[in-house]
N, C-alpha and C positions, 0 to 999 in steps of 0.2 A: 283730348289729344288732337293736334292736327292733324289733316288730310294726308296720305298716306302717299310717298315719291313713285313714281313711274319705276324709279332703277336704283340700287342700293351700291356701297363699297362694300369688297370683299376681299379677304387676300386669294390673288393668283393660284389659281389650279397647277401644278407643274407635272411635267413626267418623267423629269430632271433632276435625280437627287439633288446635283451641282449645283443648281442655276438657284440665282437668291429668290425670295421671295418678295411681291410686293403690288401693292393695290389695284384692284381692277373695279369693273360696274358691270352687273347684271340685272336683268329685269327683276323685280321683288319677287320672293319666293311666293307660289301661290299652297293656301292652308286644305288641308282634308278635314272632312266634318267632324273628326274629331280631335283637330288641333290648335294652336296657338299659333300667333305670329306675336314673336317678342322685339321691341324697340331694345338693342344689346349696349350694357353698359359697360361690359365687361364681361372678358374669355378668360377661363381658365388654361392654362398651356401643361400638356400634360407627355408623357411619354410614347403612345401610339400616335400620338402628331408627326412626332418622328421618325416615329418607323413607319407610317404612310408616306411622308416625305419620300425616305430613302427605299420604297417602294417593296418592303417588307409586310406590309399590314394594309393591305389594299380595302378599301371599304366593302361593307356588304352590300349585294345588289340592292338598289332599290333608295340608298341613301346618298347625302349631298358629298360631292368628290372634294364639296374645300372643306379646308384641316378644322378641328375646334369641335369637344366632346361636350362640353359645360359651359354655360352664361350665367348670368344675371340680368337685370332689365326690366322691363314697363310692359305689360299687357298690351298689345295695341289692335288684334284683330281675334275674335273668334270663331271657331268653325259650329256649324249650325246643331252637333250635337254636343255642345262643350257648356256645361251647368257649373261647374267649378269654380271658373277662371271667370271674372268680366274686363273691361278696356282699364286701364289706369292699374291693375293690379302690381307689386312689384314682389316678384319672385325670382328662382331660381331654377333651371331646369339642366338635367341630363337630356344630349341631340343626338342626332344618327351621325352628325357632321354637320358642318355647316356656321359654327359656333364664332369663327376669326372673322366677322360679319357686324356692320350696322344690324342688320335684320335678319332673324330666324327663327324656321318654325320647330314645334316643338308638341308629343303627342301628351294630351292633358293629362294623362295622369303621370307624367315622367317630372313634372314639376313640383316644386316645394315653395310656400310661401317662404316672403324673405321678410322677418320683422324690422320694423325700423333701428333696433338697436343692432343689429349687424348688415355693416356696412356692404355699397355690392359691390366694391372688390370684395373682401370676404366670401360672399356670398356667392362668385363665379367661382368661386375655389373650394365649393363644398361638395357639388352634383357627382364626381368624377370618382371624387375620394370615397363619401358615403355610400355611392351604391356598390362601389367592385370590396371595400370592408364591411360592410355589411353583410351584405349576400355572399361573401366567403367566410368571414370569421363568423359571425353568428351564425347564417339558417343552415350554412355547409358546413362548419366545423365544431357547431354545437357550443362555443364559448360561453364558460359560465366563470363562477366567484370561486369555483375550485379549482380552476386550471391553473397552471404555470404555461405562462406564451412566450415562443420566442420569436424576433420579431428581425429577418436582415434587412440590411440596409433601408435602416429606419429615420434615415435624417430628412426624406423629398417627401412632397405631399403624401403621397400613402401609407407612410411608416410613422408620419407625425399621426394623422388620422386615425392609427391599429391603436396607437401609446395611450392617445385620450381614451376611445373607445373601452379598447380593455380595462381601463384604468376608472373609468367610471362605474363599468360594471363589477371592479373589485377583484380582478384578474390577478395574478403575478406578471411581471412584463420585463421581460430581459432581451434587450435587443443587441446589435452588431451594427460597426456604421465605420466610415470609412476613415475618421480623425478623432483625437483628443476633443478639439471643439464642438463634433457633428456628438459625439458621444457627450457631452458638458450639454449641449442643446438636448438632446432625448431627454437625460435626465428633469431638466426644468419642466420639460412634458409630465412628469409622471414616473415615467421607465423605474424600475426596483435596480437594475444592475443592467449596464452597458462596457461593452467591449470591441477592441478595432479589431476588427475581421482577418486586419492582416497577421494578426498575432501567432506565431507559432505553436501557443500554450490555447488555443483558443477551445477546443474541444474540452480540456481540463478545465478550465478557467468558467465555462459554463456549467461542467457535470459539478464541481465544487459546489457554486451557489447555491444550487439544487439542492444537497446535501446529500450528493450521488446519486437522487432519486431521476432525476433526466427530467424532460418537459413532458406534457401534454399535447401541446399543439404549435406547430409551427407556421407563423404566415410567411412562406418563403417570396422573396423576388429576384431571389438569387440565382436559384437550380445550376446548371453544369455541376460540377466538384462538389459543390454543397448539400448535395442531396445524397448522396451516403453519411457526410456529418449529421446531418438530421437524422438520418434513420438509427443511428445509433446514439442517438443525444434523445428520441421519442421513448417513452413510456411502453409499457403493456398496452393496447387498445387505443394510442393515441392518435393524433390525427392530425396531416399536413395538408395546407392548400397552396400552389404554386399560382401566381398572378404574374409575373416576371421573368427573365431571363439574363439579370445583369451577368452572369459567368457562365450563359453561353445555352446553348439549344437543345444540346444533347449530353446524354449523363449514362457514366456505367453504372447500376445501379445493383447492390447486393440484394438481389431479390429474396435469399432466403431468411437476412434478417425482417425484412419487412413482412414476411408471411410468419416467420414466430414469433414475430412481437404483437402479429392483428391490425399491424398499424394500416390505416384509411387515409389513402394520398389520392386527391385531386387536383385540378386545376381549373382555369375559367379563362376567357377573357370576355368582357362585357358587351362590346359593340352588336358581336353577332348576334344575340340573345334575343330571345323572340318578345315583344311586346308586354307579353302579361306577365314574366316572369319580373321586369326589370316594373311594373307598375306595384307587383308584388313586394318588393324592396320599398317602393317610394311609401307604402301602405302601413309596412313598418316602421321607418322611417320617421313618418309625422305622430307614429304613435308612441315611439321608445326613444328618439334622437331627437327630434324639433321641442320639444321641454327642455331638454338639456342645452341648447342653442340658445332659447330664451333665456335662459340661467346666467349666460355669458359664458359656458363649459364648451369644450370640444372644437373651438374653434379653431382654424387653418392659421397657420403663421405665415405671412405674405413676407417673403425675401425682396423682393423687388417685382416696382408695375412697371409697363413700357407701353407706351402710343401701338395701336393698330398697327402702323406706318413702320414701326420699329421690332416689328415679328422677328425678321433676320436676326437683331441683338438679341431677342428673348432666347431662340433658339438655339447659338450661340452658347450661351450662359447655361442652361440648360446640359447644353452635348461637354459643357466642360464641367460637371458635375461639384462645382464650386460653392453652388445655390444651398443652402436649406429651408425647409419648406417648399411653399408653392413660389410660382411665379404666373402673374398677369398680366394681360393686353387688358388697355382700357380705352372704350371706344368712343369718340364726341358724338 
């Protein structure tokens, strides 16, 4: 690889929900002894980009202020305790931020190798997805081949991601999603039964399926309103995880159903999460998921890529919930 630029492109830091986005130059990010510096091929664009944007999801101390949680890319420098990784590698990594970048660093065990056979779009569209599903439905919610899952608004990167996941491990998978089309698309995933959320029979319409037995496990991205549906749609002993908030921040919630059913409700969000916990995931990861990769199984469905330069449009596209699947920047 050649010699490495003085100063990098990046998108603009703002403090300006309003104000658009768009390319600036900093010095190249300097690496810790036990990191990466990845040449980026491509960013995943994800939904906390957003909400950092509009100044709801501020980053954690200590990480890069520009937007961008997931790349792809070219190894191109490492730090003095990193045995892993060598120059030229091309992989895939989960970032603190930093990601809507020519260049960034990245802590080595936060990365996954990317095979030649999936491409690095693809591949910037896997880091984001796999570790907040993983580390929720699996090691947090215990998913196995006897569960029934239900999955809302399952048509954006993360609900495409729950559908394969579950579905490879031989799951039940009944998700919710916002149109005839988003629900036609889950289906082609995998999904057993899908239904639009707006549906007024919607509670029926799922205890039915079931065969009025209810679910096991919910991965909600929903919460507000949806989170008493859940609790009465859950099992004896069953278990919800919250990652989202499309209907809203706060919820009345029937706390006496959910204490005599036993049901185990959590939540997560990823960014803040300390080092070893998210190396934890990547661990599992390469040992249960990255087989299935090579297979050509589990992979992201790319809606649409756009230029670095063109963040604004992805954004855009994105906040008008149009998209299915993922959406990418791809960067020269």
């Amino acid at each position: 690889m050649s010699s490495l630029p003085v100063n990098f492109s990046h998108v603009a830091v703002s403090n300006h929900k309003d104000e658009l986005l768009t390319l600036t130059q900093s010095p190249l990010p300097q690496i810790a002894s036990n990191q990466v510096l990845i040449k980026v091929a491509a960013a995943g664009v994800n939904g906390p980009d957003l909400a950092q944007r509009q100044g709801i999801y501020p980053p954690p101390p200590n990480a890069s202020p520009i937007l961008g949680l997931e790349v792809s890319g070219e190894v191109c420098a490492v730090g003095d305790e990193v045995v892993q990784w060598q120059v030229g590698d091309r992989i895939c990594a989960l970032v603190q931020g930093g990601g809507y970048a020519q260049y960034v660093s990245a802590h080595q065990d936060h990365c996954l190798p990317l095979p030649e056979s999936i491409s690095l779009v693809q591949g910037a569209a896997l880091p984001e997805t796999l570790f907040t599903v993983w580390g929720n439905l699996f090691q947090r919610a215990k998913l196995s081949s006897s569960d029934t899952l239900l999955i809302h608004g399952a048509s954006g990167g993360l609900g495409n991601c729950a559908i394969q996941l579950a579905k490879a491990f031989d799951a039940t998978v009944i998700v919710t999603s916002g149109s005839k089309e988003k629900c036609q698309h889950c289906l082609s995933l995998g999904a057993d039964h899908t239904f639009e959320y707006s549906s007024p029979t919607l509670f029926n319409d799922i205890y039915e399926v079931t065969g009025q037995h209810g679910v096991s496990v919910v991965f909600d991205m929903a919460a507000g309103d949806f989170v008493n549906l859940n609790l009465k749609l859950l099992k004896h002993e069953g278990r919800m995880v919250t990652v989202a908030l499309q209907r809203g921040i706060t919820a009345q919630v029937d706390v006496f159903r959910l204490m005599s059913k036993r049901i185990t409700w959590t939540g997560s969000t990823l960014r803040p999460q300390p080092d070893e916990m998210k190396a934890n995931i990547a661990a599992d990861l390469k040992q249960f998921v990255l087989p299935l990769l090579n297979q050509g199984l589990c992979l992201p469905h790319i809606h649409r890529t756009f230029d670095l330069s063109e963040v604004e449009k992805a954004h855009q596209l994105m906040l008008s919930k149009a998209h299915v699947g993922k959406i990418v920047l791809t960067v020269d």
